[in-house]
C-alpha positions in Angstrom: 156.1 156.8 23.3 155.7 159.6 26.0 157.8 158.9 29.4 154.8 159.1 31.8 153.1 156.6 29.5 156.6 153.7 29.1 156.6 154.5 33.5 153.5 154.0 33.9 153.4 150.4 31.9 157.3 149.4 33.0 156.9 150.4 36.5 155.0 148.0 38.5 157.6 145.4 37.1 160.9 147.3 37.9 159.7 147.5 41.4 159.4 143.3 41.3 162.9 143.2 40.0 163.9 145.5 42.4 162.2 143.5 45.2 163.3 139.9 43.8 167.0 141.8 43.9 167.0 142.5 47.8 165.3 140.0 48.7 166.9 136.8 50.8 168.2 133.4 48.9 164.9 131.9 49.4 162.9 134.0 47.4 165.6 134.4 44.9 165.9 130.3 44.4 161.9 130.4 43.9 161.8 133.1 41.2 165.3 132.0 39.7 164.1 130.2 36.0 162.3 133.5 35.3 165.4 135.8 36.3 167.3 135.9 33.1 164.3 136.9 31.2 163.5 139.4 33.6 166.8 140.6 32.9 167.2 140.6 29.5 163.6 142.7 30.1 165.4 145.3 32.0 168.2 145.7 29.7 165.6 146.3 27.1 163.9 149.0 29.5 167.4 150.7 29.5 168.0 150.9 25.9 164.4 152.3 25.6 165.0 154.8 27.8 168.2 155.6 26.6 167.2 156.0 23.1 164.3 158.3 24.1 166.0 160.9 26.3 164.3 160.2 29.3 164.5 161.6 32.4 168.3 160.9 33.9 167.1 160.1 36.9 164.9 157.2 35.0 167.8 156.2 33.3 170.1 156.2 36.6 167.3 154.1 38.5 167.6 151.3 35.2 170.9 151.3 35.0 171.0 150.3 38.6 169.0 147.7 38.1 170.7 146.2 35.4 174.1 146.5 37.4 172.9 144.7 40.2 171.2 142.2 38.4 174.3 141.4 36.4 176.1 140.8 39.6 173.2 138.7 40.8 173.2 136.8 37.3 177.1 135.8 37.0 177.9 136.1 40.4 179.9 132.6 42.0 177.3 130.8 44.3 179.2 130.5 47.8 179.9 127.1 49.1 177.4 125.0 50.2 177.6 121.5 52.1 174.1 120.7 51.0 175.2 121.1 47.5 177.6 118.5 47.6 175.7 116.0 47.6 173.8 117.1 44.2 177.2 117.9 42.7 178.2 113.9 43.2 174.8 112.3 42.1 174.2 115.3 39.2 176.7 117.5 38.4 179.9 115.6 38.4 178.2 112.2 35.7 176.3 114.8 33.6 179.7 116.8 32.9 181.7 113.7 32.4 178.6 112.5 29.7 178.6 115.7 27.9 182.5 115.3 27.2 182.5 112.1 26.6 184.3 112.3 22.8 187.3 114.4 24.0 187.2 112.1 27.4 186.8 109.2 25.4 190.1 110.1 23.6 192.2 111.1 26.1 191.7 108.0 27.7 192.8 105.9 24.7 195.8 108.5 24.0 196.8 107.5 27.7 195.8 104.0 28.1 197.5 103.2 24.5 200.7 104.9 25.6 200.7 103.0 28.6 199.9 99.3 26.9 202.9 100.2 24.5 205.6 100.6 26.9 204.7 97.9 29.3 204.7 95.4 26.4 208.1 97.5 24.7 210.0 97.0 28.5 208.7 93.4 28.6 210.3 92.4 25.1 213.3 94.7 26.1 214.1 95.2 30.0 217.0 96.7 30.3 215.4 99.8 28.2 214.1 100.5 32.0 217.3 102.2 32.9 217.3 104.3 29.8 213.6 105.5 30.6 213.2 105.6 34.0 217.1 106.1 35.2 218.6 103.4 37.4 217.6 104.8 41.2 214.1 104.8 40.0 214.0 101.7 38.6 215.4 100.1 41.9 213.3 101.6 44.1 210.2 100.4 41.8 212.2 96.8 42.5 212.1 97.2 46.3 208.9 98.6 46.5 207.7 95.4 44.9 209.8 93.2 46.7 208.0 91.1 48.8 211.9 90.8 51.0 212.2 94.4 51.0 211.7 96.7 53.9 209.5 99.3 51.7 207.4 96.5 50.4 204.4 98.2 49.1 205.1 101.6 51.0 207.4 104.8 49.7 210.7 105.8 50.8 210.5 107.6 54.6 206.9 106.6 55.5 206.3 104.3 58.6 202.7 104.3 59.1 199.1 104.3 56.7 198.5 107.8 57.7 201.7 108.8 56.5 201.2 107.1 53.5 197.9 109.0 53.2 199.7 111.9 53.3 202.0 110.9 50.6 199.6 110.0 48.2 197.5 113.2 48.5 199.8 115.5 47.9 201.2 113.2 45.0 198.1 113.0 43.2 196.8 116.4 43.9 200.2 117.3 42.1 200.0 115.5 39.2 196.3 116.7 38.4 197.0 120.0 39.2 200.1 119.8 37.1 198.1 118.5 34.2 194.8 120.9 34.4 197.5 124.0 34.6 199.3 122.8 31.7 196.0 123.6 29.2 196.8 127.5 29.6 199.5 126.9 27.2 197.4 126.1 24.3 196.6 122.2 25.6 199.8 121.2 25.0 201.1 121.4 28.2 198.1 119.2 29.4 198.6 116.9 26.5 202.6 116.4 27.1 202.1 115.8 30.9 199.2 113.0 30.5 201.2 111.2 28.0 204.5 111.9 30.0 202.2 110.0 33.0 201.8 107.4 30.5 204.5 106.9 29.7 206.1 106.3 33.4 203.0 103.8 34.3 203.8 101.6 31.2 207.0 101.4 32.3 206.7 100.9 35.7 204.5 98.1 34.6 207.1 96.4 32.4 209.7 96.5 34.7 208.4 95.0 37.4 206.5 92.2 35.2 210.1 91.7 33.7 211.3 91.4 37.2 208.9 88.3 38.4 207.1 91.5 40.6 204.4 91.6 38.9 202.1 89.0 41.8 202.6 91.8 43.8 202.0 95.1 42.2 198.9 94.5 40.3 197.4 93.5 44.0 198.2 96.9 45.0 197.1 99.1 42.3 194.1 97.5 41.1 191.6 99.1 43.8 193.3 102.6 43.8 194.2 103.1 40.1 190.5 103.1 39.1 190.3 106.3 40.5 193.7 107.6 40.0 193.8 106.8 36.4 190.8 108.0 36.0 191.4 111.0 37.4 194.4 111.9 35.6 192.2 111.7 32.5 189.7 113.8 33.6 192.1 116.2 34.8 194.0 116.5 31.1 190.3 117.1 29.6 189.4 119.8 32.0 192.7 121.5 31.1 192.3 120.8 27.1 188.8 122.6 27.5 191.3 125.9 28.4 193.6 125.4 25.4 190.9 125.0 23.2 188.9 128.2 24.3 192.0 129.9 24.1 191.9 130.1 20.3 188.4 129.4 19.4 186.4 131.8 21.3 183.4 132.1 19.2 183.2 136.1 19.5 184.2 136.7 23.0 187.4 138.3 23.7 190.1 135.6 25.3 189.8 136.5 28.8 186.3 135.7 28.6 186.5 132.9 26.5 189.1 131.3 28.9 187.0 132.2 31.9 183.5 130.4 30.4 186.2 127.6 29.6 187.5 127.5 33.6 183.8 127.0 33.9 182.8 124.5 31.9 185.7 122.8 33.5 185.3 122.8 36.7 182.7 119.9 37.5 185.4 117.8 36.1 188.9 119.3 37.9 186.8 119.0 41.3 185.5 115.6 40.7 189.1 114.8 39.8 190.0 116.2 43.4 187.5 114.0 44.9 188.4 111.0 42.9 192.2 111.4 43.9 190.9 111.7 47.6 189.0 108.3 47.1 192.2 107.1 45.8 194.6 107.8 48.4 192.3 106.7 51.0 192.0 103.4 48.9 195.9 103.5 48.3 196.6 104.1 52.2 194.7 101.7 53.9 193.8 99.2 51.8 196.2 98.1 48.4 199.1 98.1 51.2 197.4 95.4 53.0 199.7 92.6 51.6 198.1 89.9 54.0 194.8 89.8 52.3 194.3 87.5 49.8 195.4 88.1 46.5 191.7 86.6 45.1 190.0 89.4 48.0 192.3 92.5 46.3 191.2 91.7 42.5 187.9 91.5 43.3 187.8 94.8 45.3 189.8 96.2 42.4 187.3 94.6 40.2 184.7 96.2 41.9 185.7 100.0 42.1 186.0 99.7 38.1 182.5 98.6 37.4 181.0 101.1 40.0 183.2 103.9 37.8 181.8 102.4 34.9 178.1 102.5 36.5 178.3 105.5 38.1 179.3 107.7 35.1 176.9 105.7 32.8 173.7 106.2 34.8 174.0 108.6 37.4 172.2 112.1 37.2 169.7 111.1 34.3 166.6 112.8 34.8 163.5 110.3 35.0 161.3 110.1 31.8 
C-alpha cells in the first residue's frame, strides 16, 4: 500500500470525522450510533499508518483525531434538566431490572435481619437496652408516645420544615455511608446495611413491646417505602465497587473501579431521589397524627405498590 493511494481512499472520511468532531451537540446527537465505529475506524487508520512509515505529519493529523475523539467518546455528558425526566421513566427502572439478583438479595439479607430482631425484642424486651442503649430506647418511647411532647417529631425540631431538614440530611447520610463503604471490598457496604437492619428491627420490637406500636407503623408506612428502599439500593450500588475491585476482567483496578462507579450510578442517584421523596413524605405527611389511622395505611399501601409497579414496568421498550 503506497501513502498517496491509503490518503487518497481514507481521506474524504477523516475530514467527516473531523467535521462530526467540531461540530455543535446537534449534529453530534444525529451521527452518535455510528461514532464508535467511526472510531474504532480511525484507530485502525493510525495503526496503518503507523505500521507503514508514513508521513509524520499523516501520522500527527490521525493521532489527533483519535485523541479528540476519545475525549468525545468517554467524555461525562454535562447536566441536563431535560434529561431528567428520561433518567426517571428509563434509566433509573432499567438499572434496578438488570440487578435485580444482587438487589433481590440484599433486600432479603436486610429485610430478614430486620424481621428477626423485631420478633427476638418482642419475645425478649428488655434486650432493647442491651442493643440500642437506654437513651435511645427512651427517646424511641417518647417519640411514640402519643402524651409526649416529641410525638412523632425528633429532638430540637419545632416545625415540618425543620423536620424536612432533619430527615434529608439523615438519609442522605446513611446512603452515602453505605454506597462509600463498598470501596473496602463490599464489606463496608454489607456491615452498614445490616447494621441498619439491625437498629429498624429493633426499633420495631421495642415499641411493639411497649403498646406503641398503633402509632409508629402510622408513621412509617408511607415514608419507609422509599427509605428502605433506598438504603438497599444504596448497599447494591456500593457492592458493584467491591466487587470490581477484585474481579476486573483485564482492566487495571482503577479502571475497573471507575466502569464499576458507572454502572452504579443510575442506582446511588435514584437512591438520592428516592430519599428526597421520602423526607418530603416523612415531613409533611407520616407526622400528621390527626388523620386517620385507616387514611395513613392506605397511603402507605399505596407508595409500595406504585414502587412495585414502577420498577416492574417502567422503561420497557414497546414490542
Amino acid at each position: 500500500m503506497t501513502q498517496q493511494s491509503f490518503i487518497s481512499r481514507r481521506e474524504e472520511f477523516w475530514n467527516e470525522f473531523e467535521r462530526m468532531i467540531h461540530s455543535g451537540k446537534k449534529y453530534q446527537k444525529v451521527r452518535a450510533a455510528d461514532f464508535p465505529r467511526s472510531y474504532r475506524e480511525l484507530t485502525q487508520d493510525l495503526n496503518t499508518a503507523r505500521a507503514h512509515g508514513f508521513d509524520p505529519f499523516i501520522i500527527e493529523r490521525l493521532n489527533t483525531l483519535v485523541l479528540e475523539g476519545n475525549q468525545l467518546l468517554y467524555s461525562n455528558p454535562s447536566f441536563s434538566l431535560k434529561g431528567i425526566p428520561d433518567f426517571i421513566l428509563r434509566t433509573f427502572p432499567q438499572a434496578v431490572r438488570s440487578h435485580w439478583r444482587g438487589l433481590g438479595a440484599a433486600m432479603l439479607l436486610f429485610y430478614g435481619i430486620a424481621f428477626f430482631f423485631c420478633f427476638l425484642l418482642i419475645r425478649f424486651p428488655d434486650m432493647a437496652y442491651e442493643i440500642m442503649g437506654e437513651e435511645q430506647a427512651l427517646q424511641l418511647e417518647r417519640m411514640y408516645d402519643a402524651e409526649s411532647v416529641y410525638y412523632l417529631s425528633p429532638r430540637q425540631v419545632s416545625s415540618d420544615a425543620d423536620m424536612f431538614g432533619f430527615y434529608i440530611y439523615n438519609n442522605i447520610s446513611i446512603a452515602f455511608q453505605t454506597f462509600a463503604g463498598g470501596i473496602l471490598a463490599g464489606f463496608g457496604s454489607l456491615i452498614i446495611l445490616c447494621m441498619n437492619a439491625l437498629f429498624l428491627g429493633a426499633a420495631a420490637g421495642h415499641v411493639i413491646s411497649k403498646g406503641l406500636g398503633s402509632t409508629f407503623f402510622p408513621f412509617i408506612i408511607a415514608h419507609s417505602a422509599f427509605e428502605l428502599t433506598a438504603i438497599v439500593f444504596s448497599a447494591q450500588a456500593g457492592l458493584l465497587l467491591g466487587y470490581r475491585l477484585f474481579i476486573t476482567r483485564g482492566l487495571s483496578r482503577s479502571a475497573s473501579i471507575k466502569q464499576a462507579g458507572k454502572t452504579a450510578l443510575p442506582l446511588i442517584s435514584g437512591a438520592g431521589l428516592m430519599l428526597f421523596i421520602a423526607a418530603c413524605i416523612e415531613a409533611f405527611w407520616s407526622s400528621r397524627h390527626e388523620f386517620p389511622p385507616a387514611l395513613r395505611y392506605g397511603s402507605g399501601a399505596f407508595c409500595w405498590v406504585l414502587l412495585i409497579v414502577y420498577f416492574v414496568l417502567a422503561g420497557r421498550e414497546k414490542k
